[in-house]
C-alpha positions as CSV (number, residue, x, y, z in Angstrom):
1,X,0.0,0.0,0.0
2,X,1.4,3.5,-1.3
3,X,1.4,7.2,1.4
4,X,0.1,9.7,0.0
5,X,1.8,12.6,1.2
6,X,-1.0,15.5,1.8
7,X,-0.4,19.3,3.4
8,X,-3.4,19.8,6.0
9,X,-4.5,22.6,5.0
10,X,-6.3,20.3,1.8
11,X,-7.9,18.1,4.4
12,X,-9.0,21.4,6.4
13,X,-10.5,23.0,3.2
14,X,-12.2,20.0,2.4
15,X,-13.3,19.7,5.6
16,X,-14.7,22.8,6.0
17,X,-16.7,22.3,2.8
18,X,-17.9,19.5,4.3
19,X,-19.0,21.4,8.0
20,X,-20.6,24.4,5.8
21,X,-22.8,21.6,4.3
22,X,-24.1,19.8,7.1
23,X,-24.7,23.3,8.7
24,X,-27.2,24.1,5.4
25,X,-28.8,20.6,5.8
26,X,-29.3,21.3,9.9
27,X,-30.7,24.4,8.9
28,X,-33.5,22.7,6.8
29,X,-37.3,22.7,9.0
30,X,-38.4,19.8,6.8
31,X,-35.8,17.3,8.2
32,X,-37.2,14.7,10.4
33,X,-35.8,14.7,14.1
34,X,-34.1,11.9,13.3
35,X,-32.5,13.2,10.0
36,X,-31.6,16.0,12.3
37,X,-29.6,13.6,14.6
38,X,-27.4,12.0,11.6
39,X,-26.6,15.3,10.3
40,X,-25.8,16.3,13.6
41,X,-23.7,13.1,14.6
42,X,-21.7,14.0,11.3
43,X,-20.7,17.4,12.1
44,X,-19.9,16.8,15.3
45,X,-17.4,14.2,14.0
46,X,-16.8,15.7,11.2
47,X,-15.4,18.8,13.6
48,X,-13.5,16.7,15.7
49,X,-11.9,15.6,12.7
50,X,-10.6,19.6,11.8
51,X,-9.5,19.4,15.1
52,X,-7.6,16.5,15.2
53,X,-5.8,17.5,12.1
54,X,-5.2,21.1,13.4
55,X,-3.1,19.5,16.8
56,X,-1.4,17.2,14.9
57,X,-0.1,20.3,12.2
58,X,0.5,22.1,15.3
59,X,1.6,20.4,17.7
């Protein structure tokens, strides 16, 4: 299996496409509640992915 050598700031822009989206889709009043809790679930991970990757470039 081949690395792929990637900068994070092309995970955090695509990332952040990704957290603008889900905020649009939350921001829907026809979802169902439990539409509402996927989306939601995915945000939250999808943030504590940005974050992960901000540490790790940082730190």
């Amino acid at each position: 299996m081949a690395l792929v050598n990637v900068d994070s700031h092309d995970f955090l822009g695509l990332l952040s496409i990704i957290k603008n989206s889900l905020w649009l889709a939350l921001t829907d009043q026809k979802l169902t509640p439990e539409t509402k809790k996927v989306i939601d679930q995915a945000a939250k991970i999808n943030q504590k992915l940005i974050n992960q990757i901000k540490q790790a470039s940082h730190g």
